[in-house]
VODONU-503661 format. One line per field, with one value per residue (C-alpha): residue number from 0; residue in three letters; y, z, x. Coordinates in steps of 0.05 Angstrom, whole numbers. Each point is the difference from the previous one (the first is absolute). Layout:
# VODONU-503661
i (NUM/...)
aa (Ala/...)
Y (Y/...)
Z (Z/...)
X (X/...)
This chain:
# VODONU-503661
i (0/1/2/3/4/5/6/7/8/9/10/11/12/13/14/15/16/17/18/19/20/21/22/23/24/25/26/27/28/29/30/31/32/33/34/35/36/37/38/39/40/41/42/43/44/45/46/47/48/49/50/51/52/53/54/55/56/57/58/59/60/61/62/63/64/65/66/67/68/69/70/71/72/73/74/75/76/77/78/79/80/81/82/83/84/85/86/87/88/89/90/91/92/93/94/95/96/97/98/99/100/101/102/103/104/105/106/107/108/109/110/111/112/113/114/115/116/117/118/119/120/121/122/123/124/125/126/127/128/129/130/131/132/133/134/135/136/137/138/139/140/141/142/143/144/145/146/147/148/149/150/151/152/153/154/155/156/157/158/159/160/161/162/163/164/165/166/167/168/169/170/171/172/173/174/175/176/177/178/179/180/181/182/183/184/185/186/187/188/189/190/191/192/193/194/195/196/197/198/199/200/201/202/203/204/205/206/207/208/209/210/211/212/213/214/215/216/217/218/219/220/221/222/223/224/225/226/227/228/229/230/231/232/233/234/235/236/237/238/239/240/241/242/243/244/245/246/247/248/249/250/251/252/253/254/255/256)
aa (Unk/Unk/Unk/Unk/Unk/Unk/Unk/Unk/Unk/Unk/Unk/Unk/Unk/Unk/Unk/Unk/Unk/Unk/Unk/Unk/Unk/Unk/Unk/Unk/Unk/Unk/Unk/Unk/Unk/Unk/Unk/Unk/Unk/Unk/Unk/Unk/Unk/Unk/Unk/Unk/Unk/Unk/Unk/Unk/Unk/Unk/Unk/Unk/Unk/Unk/Unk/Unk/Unk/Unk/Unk/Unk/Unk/Unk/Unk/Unk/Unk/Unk/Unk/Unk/Unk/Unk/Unk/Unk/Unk/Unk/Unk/Unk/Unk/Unk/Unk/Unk/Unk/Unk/Unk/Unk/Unk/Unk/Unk/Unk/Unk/Unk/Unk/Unk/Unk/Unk/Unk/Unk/Unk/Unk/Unk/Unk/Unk/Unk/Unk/Unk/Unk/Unk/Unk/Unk/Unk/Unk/Unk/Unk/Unk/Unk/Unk/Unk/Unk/Unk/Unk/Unk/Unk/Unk/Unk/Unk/Unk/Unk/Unk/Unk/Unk/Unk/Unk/Unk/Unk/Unk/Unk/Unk/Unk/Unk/Unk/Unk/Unk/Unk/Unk/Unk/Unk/Unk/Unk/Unk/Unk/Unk/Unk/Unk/Unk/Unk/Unk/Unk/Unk/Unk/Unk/Unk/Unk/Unk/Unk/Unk/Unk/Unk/Unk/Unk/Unk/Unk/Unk/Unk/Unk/Unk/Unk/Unk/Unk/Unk/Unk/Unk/Unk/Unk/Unk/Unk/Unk/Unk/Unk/Unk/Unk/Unk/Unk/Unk/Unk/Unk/Unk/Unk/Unk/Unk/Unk/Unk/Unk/Unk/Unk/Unk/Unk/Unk/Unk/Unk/Unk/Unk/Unk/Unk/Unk/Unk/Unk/Unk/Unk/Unk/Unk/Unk/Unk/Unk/Unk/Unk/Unk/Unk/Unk/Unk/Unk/Unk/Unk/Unk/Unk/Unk/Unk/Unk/Unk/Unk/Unk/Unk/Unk/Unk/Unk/Unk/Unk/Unk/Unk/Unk/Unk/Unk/Unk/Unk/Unk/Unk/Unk/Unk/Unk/Unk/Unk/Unk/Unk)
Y (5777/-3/12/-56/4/18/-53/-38/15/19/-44/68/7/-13/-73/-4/16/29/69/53/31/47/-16/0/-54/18/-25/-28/-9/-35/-33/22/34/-31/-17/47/68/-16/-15/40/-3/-15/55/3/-26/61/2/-22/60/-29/-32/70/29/-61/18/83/-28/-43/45/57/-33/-34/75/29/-59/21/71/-26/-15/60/43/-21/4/74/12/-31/43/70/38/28/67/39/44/39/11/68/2/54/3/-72/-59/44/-22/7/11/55/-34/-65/-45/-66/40/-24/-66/-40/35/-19/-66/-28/27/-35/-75/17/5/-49/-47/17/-11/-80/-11/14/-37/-63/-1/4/-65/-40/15/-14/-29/69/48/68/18/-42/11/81/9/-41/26/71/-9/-47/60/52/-69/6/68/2/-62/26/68/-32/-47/38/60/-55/-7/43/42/-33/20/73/15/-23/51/54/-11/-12/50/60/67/-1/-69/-26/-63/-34/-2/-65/9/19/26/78/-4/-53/5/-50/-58/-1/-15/-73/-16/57/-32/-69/25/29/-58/-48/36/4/-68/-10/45/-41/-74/-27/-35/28/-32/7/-73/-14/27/-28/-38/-5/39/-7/-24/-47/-12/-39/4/27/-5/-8/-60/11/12/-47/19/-5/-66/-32/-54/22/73/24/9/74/-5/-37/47/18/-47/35/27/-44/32/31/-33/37/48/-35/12/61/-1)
Z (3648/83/39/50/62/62/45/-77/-24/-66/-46/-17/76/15/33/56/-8/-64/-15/3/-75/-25/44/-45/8/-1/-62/8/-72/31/58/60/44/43/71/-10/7/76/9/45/8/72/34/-16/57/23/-1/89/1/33/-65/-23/48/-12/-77/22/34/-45/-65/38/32/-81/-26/55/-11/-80/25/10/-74/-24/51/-34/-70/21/26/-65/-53/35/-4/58/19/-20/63/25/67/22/55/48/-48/6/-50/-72/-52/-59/-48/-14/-19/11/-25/34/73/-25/-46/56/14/-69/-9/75/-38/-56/36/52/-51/-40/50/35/-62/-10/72/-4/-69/27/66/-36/-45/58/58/-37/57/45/-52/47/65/11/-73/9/71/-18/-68/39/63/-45/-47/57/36/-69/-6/60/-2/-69/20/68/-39/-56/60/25/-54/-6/61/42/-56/0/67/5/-57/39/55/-36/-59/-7/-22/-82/1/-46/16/-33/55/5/-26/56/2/5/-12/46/-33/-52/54/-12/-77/7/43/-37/-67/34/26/-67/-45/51/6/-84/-4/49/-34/-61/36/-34/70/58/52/-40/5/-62/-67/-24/60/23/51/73/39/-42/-75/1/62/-2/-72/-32/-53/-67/-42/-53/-72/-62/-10/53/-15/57/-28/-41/-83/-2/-73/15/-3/63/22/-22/70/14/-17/55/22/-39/32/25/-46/26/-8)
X (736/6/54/17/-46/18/43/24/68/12/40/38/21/65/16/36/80/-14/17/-59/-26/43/58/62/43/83/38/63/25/66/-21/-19/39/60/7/58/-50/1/70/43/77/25/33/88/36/49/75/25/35/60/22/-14/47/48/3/5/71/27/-14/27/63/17/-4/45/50/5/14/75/17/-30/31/71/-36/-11/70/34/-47/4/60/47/-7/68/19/70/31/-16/43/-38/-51/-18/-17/-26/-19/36/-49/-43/-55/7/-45/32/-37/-72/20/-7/-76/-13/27/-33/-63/3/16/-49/-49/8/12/-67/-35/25/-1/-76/-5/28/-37/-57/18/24/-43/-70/-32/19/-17/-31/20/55/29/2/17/62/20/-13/38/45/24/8/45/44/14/28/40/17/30/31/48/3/28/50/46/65/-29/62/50/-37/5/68/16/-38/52/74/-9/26/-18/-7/-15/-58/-45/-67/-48/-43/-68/-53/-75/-19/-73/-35/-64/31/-3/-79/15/-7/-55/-41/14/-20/-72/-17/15/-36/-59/-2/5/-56/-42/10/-8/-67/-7/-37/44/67/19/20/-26/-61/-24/-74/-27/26/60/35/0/-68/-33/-66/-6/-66/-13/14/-59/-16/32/-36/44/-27/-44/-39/-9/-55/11/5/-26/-57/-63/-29/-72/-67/-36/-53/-76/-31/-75/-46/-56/-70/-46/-51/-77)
């Protein structure tokens, strides 16, 4: 047996558009691949930062305005300070330890804290759309605002009534003392609980842009989202049961000789 001669193409030769011998073909037991491979999402449009500014203010000048109701919450919960008309010796105290002197510390603490926390809790609810920047610069700037709204009212009340005392009393005579700050460290309380709680809550956002909870990628709850792939409901979808397709047989080798 001959070989094909020189110039005559063998019927074993591949025809043209065919695959060459022992080229394996891919096998695409469920279809072949998607358009979706080469898909890319279009860039997130940014935040204008003036509405981030915008939201900064407003958030900031809400918290300092609730600084007034719990400036008299903190002058109704902490106790007067019991003190005595030295005469020469001055305003004393008349207590020797008294633990009315850091109450007031403790109890602007305690509402400074909390309030912090649900100030940063409810921003975060409300203001889905301004979640970052805007949300912590205002909850920040928002709690410092508060505290010292907070201790400025809270400062206010009976301080007429106390000075007035200071000036008409005589020596022997007791007073309670309005409630007032001694450590000023305690005016970061709020805005320091604020921070931490928003930046927990955006570590735990599922979200990249911190929109809302569950949205797709980029600005907005669906823009730039990819189509959803087809389900194994879909009438469209493959049978994941079905067995995958047999590869088709490769050409055989030319016979030699």
């Amino acid at each position: 047996m001959t070989g094909p001669q020189p110039g005559e193409q063998s019927p074993y030769d591949p025809q043209p558009g065919e695959p060459a011998p022992h080229d394996p073909q891919p096998v695409y037991p469920y279809g072949p691949p998607s358009e979706l491979s080469s898909w890319e999402p279009p860039r997130p449009a940014r935040r204008p930062w003036r509405r981030t500014v915008a939201v900064t203010a407003l958030l900031t000048a809400v918290l300092a305005v609730l600084g007034v109701p719990l400036g008299l919450l903190w002058s109704w919960v902490s106790p007067d300070v019991p003190v005595l008309n030295g005469g020469a010796n001055g305003i004393l105290i008349n207590d020797p330890s008294p633990e009315e002197y850091i109450a007031a510390d403790g109890w602007f603490t305690l509402i400074g804290f909390a309030f912090g926390l649900l100030a940063a809790i409810v921003a975060w609810l409300l203001l889905r759309r301004d979640r970052g920047p805007a949300v912590l610069l205002g909850v920040t700037l928002g709690g410092l605002c508060s505290s010292l709204t907070m201790w400025g009212t809270g400062h206010l009340i009976g301080r007429s009534a106390w000075n007035e005392w200071q000036q008409t009393s005589n020596p022997g005579d007791t007073y309670g003392q309005p409630p007032d700050l001694h450590s000023y460290g305690v005016l970061l309380v709020a805005g320091f609980a604020a921070v931490i709680v928003t930046t927990l809550l955006a570590g735990w956002s599922n979200d990249p842009d911190l929109d809302l909870p569950g949205a797709k990628p980029g600005y907005g709850p669906n823009l730039g989202a990819a189509p959803e792939p087809l389900s194994s409901g879909s009438p469209d979808a493959p049978d994941p049961t079905a067995a995958p397709a047999p590869p088709a047989p490769w050409r055989a080798d030319p016979p030699r000789g």
